[in-house]
Backbone bond lengths (Angstrom), bond angles and torsions (degrees), N, CA, C in turn:
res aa  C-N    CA-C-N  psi(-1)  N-CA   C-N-CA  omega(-1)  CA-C   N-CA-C  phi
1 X - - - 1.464 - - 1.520 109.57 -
2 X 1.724 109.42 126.62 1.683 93.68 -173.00 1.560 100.39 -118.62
3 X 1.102 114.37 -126.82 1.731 111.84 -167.17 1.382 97.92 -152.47
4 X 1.412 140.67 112.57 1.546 136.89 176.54 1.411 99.89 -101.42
5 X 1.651 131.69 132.81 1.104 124.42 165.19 1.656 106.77 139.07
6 X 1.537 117.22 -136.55 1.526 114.39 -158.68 1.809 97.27 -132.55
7 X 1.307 109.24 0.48 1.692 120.25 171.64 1.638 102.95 -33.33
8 X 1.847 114.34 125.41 1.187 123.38 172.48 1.851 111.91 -87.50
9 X 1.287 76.01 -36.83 1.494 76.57 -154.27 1.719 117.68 99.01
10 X 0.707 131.13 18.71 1.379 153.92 -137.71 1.207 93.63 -111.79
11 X 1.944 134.96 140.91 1.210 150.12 136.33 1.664 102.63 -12.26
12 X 0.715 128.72 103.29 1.580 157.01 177.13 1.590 103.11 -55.22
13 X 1.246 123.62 69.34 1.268 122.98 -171.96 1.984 126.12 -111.19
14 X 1.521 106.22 12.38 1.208 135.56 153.52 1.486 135.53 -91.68
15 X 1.174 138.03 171.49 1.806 140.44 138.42 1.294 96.38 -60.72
16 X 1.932 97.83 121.26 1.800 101.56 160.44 1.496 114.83 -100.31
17 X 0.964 122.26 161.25 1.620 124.23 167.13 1.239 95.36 -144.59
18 X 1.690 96.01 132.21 1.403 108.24 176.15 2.273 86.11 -97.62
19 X 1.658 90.78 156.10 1.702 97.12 174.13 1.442 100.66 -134.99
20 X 1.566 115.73 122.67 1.594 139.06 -179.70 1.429 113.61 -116.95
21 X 1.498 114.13 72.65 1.638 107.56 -176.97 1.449 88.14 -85.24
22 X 1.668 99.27 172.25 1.613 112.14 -178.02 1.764 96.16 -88.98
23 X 1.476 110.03 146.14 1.455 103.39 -164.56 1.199 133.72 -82.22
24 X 1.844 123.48 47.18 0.986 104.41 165.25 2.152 105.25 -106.25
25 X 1.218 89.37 -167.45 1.402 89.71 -168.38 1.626 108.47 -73.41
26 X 1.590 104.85 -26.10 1.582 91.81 -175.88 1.663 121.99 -98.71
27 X 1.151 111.06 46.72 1.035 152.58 -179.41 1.463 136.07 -124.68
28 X 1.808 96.06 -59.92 1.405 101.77 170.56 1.601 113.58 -95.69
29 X 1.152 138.79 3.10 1.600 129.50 135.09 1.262 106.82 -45.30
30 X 1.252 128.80 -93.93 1.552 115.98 -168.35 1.982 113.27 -9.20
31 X 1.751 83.90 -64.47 1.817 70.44 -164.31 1.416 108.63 -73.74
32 X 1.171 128.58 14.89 1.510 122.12 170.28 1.062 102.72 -79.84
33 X 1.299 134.30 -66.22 1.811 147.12 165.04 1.416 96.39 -19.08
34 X 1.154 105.74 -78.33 1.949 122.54 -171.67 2.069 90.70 -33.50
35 X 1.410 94.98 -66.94 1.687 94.11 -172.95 1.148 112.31 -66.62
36 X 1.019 151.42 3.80 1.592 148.49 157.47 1.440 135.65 -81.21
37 X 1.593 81.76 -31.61 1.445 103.81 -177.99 1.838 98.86 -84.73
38 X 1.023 117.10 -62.75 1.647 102.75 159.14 1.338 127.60 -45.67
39 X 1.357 127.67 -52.48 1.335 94.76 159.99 1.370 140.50 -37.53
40 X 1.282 111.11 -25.26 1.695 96.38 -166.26 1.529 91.40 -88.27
41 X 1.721 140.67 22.44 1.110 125.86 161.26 1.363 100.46 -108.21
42 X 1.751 122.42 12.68 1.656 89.85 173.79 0.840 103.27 132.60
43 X 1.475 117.44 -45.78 1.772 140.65 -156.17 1.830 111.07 -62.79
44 X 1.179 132.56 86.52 1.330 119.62 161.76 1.813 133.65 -23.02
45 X 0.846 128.61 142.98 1.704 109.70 -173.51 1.480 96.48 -138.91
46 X 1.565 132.69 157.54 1.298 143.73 -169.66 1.642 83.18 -149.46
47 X 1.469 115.33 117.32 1.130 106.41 173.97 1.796 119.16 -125.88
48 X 1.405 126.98 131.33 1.270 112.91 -145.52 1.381 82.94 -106.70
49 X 1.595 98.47 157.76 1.817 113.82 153.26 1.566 94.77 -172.98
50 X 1.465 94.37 -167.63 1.530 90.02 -177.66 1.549 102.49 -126.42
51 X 1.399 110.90 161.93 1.430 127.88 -144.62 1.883 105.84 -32.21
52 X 1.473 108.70 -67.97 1.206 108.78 -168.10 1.796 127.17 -48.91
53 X 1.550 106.55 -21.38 1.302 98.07 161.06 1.400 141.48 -79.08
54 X 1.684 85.38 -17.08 1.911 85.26 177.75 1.345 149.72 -68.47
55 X 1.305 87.14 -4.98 2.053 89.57 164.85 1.592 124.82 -89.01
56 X 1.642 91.94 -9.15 1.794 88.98 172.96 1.872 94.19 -95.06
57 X 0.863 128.81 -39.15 1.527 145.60 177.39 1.395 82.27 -28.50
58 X 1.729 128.56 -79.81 1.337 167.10 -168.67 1.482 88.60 -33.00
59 X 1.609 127.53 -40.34 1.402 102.27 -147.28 1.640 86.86 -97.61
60 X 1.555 124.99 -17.04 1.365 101.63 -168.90 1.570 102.76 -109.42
61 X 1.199 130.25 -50.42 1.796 122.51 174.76 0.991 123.90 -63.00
62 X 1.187 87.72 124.96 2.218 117.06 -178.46 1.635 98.29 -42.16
63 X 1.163 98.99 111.68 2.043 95.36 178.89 1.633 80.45 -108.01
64 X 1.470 143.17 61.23 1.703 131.41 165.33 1.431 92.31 -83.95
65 X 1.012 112.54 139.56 1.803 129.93 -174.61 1.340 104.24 -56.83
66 X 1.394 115.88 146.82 1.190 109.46 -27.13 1.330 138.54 -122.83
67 X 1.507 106.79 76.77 1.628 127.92 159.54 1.599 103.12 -61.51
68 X 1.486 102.30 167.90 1.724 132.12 -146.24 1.160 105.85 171.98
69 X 1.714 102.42 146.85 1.327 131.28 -168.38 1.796 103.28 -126.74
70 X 0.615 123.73 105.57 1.792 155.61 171.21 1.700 99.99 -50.63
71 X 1.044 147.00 99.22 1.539 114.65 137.42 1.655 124.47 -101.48
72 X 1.180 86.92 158.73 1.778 100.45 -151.41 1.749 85.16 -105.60
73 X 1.625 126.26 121.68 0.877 107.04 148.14 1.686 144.80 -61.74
74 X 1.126 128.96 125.30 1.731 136.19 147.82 1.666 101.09 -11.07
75 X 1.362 128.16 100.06 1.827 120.79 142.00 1.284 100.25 -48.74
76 X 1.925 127.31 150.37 0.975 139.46 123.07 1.697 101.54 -14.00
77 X 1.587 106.86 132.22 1.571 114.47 155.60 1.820 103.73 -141.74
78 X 1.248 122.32 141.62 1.358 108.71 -177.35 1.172 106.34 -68.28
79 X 1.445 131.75 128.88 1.750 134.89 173.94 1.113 107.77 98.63
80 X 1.330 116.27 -14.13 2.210 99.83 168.44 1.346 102.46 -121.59
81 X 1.393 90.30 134.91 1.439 127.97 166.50 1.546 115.82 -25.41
82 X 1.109 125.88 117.48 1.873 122.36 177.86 1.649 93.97 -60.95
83 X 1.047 106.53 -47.73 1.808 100.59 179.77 1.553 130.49 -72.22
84 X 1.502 111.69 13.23 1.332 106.19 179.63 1.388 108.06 -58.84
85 X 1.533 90.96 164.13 1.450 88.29 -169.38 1.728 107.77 -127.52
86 X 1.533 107.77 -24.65 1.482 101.70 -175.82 1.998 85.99 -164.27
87 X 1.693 97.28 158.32 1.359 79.26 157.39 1.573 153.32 -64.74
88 X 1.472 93.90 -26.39 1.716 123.03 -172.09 1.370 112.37 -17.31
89 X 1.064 116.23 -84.10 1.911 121.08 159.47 1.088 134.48 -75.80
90 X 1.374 120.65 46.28 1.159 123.78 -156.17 1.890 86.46 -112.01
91 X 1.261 128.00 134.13 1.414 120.81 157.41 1.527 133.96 -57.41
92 X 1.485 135.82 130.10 1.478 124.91 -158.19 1.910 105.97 -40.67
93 X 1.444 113.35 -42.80 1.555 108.22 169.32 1.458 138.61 -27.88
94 X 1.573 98.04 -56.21 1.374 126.71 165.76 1.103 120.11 -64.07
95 X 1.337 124.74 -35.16 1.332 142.87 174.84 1.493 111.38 -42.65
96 X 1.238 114.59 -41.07 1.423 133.26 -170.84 1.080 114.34 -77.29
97 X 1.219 113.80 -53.47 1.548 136.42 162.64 1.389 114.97 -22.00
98 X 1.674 120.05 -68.58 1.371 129.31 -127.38 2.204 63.36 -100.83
99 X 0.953 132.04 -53.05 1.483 133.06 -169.25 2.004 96.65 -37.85
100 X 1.458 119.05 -60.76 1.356 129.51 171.33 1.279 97.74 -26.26
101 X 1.775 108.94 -70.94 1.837 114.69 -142.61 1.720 82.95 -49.10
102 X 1.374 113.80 -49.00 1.878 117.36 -151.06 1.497 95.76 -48.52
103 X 1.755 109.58 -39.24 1.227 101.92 -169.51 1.928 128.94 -64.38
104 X 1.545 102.85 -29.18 0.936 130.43 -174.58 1.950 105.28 -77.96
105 X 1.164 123.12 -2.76 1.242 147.46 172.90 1.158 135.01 -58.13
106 X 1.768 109.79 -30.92 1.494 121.62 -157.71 1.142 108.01 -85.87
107 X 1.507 121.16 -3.61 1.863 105.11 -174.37 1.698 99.85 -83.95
108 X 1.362 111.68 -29.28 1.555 108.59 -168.20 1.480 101.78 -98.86
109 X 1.391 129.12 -3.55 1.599 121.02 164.84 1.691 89.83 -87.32
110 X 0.994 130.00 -44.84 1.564 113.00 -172.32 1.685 111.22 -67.69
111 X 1.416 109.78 -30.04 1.394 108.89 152.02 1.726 130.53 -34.53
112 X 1.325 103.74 -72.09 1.390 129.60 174.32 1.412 93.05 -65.89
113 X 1.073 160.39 -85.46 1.338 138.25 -179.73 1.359 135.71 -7.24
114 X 1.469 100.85 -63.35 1.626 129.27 165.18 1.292 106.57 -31.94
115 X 1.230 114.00 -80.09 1.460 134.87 178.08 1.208 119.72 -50.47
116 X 1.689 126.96 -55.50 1.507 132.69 162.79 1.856 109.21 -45.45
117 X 1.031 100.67 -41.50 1.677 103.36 -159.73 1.602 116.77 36.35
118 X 1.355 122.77 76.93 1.616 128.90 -153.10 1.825 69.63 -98.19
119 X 1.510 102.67 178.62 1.069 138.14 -168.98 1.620 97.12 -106.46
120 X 1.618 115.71 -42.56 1.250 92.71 -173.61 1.478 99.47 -164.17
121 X 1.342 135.23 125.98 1.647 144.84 169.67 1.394 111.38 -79.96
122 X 1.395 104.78 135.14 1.627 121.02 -162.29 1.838 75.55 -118.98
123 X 1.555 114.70 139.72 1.598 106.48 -168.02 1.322 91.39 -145.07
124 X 1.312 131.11 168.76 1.346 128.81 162.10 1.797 131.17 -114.17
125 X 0.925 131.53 165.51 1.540 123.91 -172.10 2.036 121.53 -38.16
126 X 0.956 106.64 -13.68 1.394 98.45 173.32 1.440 115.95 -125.14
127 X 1.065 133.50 6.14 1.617 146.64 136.88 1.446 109.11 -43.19
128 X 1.354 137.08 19.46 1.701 133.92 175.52 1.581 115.80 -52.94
129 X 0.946 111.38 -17.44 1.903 108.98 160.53 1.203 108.04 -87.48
130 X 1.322 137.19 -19.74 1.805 116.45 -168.94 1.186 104.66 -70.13
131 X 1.611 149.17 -36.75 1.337 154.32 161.94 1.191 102.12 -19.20
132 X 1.611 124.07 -80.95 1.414 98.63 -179.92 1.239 135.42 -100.12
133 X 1.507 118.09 20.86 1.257 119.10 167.72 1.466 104.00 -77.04
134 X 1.831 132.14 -26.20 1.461 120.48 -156.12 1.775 80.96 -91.58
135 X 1.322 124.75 -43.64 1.717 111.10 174.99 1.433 127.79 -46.57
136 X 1.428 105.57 -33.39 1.562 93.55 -176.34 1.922 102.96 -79.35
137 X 1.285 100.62 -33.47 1.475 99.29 168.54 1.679 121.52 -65.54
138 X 1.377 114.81 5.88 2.041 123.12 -158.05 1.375 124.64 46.76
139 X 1.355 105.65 43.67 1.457 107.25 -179.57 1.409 101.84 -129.84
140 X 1.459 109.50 133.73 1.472 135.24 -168.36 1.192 89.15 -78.20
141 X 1.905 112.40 134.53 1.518 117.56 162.21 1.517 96.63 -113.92
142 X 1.404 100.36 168.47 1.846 111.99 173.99 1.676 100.65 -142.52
143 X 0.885 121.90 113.40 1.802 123.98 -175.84 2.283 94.67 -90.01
144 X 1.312 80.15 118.66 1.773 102.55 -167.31 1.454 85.15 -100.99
145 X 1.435 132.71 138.65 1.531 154.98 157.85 0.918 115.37 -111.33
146 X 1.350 120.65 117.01 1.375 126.53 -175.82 1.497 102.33 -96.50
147 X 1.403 140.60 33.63 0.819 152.38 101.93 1.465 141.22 -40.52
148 X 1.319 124.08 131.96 1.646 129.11 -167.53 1.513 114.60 -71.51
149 X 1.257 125.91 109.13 1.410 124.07 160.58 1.524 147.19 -7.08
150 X 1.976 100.38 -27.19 1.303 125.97 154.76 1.838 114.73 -83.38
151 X 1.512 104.09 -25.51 1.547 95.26 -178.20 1.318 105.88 -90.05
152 X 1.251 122.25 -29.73 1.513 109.17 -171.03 1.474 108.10 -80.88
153 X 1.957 114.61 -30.52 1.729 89.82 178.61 1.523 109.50 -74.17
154 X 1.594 133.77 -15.07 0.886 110.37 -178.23 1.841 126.50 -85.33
155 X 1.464 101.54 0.63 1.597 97.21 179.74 1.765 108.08 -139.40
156 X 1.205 105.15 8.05 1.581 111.89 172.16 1.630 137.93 -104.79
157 X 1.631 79.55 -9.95 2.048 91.22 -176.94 1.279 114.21 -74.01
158 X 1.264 141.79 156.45 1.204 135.37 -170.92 1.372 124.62 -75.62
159 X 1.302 111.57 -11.18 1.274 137.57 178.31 2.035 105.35 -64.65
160 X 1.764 103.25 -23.50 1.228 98.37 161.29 1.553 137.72 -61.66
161 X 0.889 95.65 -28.95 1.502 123.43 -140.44 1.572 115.55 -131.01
162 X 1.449 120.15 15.56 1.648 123.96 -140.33 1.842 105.37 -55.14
163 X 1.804 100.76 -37.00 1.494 102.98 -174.60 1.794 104.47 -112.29
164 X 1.530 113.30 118.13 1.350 119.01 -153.80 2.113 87.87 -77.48
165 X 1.045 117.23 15.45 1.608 116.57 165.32 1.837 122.74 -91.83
166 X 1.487 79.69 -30.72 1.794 100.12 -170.23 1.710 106.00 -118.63
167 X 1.346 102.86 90.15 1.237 122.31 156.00 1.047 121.33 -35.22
168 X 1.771 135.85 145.65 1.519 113.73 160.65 1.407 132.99 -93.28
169 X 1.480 134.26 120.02 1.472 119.01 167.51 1.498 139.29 -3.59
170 X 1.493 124.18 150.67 1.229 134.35 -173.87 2.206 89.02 -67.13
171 X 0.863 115.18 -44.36 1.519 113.88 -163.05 1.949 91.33 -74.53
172 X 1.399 128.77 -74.38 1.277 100.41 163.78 1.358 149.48 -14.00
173 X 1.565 112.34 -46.50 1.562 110.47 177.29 1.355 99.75 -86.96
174 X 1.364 139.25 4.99 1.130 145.58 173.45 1.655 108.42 -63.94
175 X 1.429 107.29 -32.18 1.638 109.99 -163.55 1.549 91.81 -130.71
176 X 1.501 118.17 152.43 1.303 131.73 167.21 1.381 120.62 -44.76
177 X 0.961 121.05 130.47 1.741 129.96 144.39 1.260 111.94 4.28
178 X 1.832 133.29 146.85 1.473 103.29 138.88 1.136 113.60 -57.25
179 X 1.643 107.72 178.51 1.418 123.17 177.73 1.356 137.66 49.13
180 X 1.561 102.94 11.16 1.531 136.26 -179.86 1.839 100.43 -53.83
181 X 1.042 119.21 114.31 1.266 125.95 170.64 1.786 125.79 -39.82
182 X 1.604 141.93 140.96 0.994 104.51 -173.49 1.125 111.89 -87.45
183 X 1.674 117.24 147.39 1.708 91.93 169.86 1.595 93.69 -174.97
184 X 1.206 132.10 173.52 1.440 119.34 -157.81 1.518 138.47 -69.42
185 X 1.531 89.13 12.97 1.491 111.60 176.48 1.619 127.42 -100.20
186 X 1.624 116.96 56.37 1.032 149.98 -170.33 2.015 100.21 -41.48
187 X 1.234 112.58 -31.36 1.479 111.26 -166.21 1.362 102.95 149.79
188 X 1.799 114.10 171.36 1.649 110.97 -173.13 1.557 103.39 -129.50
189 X 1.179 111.56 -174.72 1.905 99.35 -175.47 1.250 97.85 -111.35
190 X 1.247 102.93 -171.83 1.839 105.24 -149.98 1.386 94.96 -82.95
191 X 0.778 124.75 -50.81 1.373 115.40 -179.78 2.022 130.39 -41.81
192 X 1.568 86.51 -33.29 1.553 91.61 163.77 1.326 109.54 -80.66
193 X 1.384 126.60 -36.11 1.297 121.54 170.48 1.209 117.46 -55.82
194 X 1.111 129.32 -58.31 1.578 129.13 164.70 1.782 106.57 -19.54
195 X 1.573 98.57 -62.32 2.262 84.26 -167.96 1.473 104.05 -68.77
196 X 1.795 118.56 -16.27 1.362 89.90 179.25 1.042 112.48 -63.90
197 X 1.346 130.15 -51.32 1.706 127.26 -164.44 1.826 131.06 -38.51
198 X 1.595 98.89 3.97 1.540 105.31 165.24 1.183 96.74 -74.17
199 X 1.441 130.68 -43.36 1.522 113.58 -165.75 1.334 118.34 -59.70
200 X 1.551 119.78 1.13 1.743 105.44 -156.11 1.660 87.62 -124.57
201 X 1.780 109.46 -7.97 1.630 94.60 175.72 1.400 118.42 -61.71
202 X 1.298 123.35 -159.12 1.565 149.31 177.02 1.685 102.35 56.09
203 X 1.505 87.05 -155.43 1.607 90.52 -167.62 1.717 108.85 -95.01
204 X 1.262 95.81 157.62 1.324 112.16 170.95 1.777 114.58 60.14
205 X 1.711 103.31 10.85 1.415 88.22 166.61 1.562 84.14 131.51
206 X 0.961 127.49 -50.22 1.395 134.31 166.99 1.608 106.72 104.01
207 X 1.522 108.76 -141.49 1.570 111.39 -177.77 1.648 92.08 -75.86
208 X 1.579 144.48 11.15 1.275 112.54 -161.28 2.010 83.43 -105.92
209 X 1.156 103.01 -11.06 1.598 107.79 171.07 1.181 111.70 -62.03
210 X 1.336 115.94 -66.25 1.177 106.68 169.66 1.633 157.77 -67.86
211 X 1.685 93.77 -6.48 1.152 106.03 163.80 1.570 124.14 -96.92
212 X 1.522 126.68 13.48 1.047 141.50 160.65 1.583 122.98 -102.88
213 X 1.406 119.20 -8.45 1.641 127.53 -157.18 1.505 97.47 -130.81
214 X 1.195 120.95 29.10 1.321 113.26 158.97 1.860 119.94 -101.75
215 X 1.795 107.75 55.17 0.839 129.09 -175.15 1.426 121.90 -90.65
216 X 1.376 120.75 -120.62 1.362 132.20 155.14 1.227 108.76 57.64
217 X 1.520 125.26 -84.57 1.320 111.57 -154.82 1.849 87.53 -133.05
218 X 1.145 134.47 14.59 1.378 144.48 156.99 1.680 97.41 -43.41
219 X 1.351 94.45 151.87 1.879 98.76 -161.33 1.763 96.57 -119.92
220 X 1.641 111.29 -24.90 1.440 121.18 171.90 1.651 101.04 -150.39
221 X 1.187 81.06 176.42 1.696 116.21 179.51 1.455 114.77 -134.41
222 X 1.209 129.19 124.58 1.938 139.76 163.53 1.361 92.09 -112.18
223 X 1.158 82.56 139.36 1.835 105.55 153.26 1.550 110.07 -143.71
224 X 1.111 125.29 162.34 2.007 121.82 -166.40 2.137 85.85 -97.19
225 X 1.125 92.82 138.36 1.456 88.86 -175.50 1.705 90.84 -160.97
226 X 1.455 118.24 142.73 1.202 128.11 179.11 1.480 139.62 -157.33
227 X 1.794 97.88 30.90 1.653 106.74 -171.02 1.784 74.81 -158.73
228 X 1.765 81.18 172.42 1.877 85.83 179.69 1.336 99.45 -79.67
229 X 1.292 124.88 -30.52 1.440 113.88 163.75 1.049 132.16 -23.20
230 X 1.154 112.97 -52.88 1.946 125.40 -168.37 1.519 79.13 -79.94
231 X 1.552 115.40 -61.42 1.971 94.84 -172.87 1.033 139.31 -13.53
232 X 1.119 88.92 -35.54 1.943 105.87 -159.82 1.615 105.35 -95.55
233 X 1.432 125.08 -33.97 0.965 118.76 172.56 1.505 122.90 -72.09
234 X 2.134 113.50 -7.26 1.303 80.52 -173.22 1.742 92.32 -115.56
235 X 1.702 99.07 15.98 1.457 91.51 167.31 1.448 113.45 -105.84
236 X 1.624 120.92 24.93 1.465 107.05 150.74 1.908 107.10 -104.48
237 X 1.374 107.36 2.32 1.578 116.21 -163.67 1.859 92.27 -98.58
238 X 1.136 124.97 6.63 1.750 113.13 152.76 1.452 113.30 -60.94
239 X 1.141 115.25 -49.70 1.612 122.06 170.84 1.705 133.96 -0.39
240 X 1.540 68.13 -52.94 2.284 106.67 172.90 1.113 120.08 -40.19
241 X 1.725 111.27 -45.65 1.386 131.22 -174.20 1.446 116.13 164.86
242 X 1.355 92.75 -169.60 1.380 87.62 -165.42 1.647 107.96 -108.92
243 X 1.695 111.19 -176.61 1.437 109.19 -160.30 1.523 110.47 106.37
244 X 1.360 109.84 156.47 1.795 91.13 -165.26 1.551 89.24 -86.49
245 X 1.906 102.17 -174.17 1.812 92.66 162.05 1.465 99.51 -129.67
246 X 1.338 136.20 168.95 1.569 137.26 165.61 1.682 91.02 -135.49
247 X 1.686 97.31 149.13 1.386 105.26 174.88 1.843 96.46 -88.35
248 X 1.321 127.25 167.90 1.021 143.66 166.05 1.597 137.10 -40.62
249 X 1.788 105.48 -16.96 1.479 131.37 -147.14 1.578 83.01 -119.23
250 X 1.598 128.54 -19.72 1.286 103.85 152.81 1.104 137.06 -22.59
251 X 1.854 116.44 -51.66 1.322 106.64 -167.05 1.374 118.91 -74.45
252 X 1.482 121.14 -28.49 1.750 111.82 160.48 1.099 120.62 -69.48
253 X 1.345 130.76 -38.56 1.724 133.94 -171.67 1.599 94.58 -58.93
254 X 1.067 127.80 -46.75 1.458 132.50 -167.53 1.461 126.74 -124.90
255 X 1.708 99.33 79.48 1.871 97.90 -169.06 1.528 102.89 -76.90
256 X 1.348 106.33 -34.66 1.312 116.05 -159.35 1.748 106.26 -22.65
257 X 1.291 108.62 -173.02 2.056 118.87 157.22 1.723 99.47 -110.31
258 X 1.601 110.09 -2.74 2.097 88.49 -165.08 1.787 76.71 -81.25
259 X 1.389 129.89 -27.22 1.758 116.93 -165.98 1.528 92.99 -63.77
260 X 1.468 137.20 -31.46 0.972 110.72 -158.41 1.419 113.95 -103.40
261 X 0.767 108.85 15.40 2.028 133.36 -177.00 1.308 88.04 -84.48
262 X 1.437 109.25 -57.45 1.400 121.73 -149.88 1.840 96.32 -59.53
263 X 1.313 100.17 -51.08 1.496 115.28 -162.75 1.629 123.12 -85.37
């Protein structure tokens, strides 16, 4: 594992954030934005992926010293490629696959952790072990969704999903959640319901498990949110668990440094 970027090595005299989006691109934009936009308060960034994304990574996050780009080697998995490079084209099969390698990952991110000692990991929905691997190490995680505050309370609360055996129907995801906030999002048509229902395949609940169970020992919550609308949805969506939450629009509402003292 080497280090791409402007890393000194240097007496550690900033807030670090390490950033772990899951590797496809529409995913890891967000946390490039997210990491840029902190930089310009100061904030150091260590940003992970694995090899094949980092030269597009390269062309948009501020690497000014001293930010860094991480690559994480690929474990052997039977059926994926040592050279994958992102999910993007990956077939739903594969899909599964490259999710494993991530899993198979944690001895050398807890490595790089060790050693980084960041202040705080920005993670994404299928990272559900980094929570307490960065605690037992004392490092605050915050699981960031690059998902909208209206989409996740309406198809991520547990209230979807209560028995992780019994999926819910195309006519269910048709209509809100209980306790769905009011607001102009009455329900979707079947046809949007239809693409949700990848979230509720595979086992044990599928990706909708994991995009609800990144709780426990999580220190924050983001979601991108930008009307009082979305407000409201992600201030009835504390409920979920615990840990504080901030919508996304923090970072303009609050350039100042006293918000980030505070936070």
């Amino acid at each position: 594992m080497g280090v791409t970027g402007n890393g000194t090595g240097a007496r550690k005299t900033k807030l670090h954030v390490v950033m772990f989006p899951w590797f496809a691109f529409g995913h890891i934009n967000p946390f490039i934005q997210l990491s840029n936009k902190l930089t310009s308060y100061g904030i150091q960034i260590s940003f992970f992926s694995i090899p094949g994304n980092i030269p597009r990574i390269k062309s948009s996050l501020n690497l000014s010293p001293p930010n860094q780009i991480i690559p994480l080697a690929v474990p052997p998995v039977e059926g994926l490629s040592p050279n994958v490079d992102s999910s993007s084209f990956l077939p739903p099969q594969i899909y599964g696959l490259l999710s494993q390698a991530l899993d198979q990952m944690q001895p050398q991110v807890k490595t790089l952790l060790t050693q980084l000692q960041p202040d705080i990991v920005f993670f994404d929905f299928v990272q559900h072990w980094l929570p307490p691997l960065a605690s037992e190490l004392g490092i605050k995680s915050a699981n960031f969704s690059v998902f909208s505050a209206v989409a996740n309370s309406y198809l991520v609360v547990p209230s979807r999903m209560p028995d992780p055996n019994q999926p819910p129907t195309i006519e269910d995801l048709k209509k809100p959640p209980p306790g769905f906030p009011e607001t102009s999002v009455t329900g979707v048509r079947t046809f949007q319901a239809q693409d949700f229902m990848f979230l509720f395949k595979g086992s044990n609940g599928g990706a909708h498990r994991l995009l609800k169970d990144p709780v426990g020992e999580t220190s924050s919550f983001g979601w991108p949110c930008c009307s009082h609308a979305a407000l409201r949805n992600l201030r009835w969506c504390p409920n979920r668990g615990a840990g504080s939450w901030v919508g996304a629009d923090w970072l303009t509402l609050f350039p100042g440094s006293e918000f980030w003292d505070r936070w």
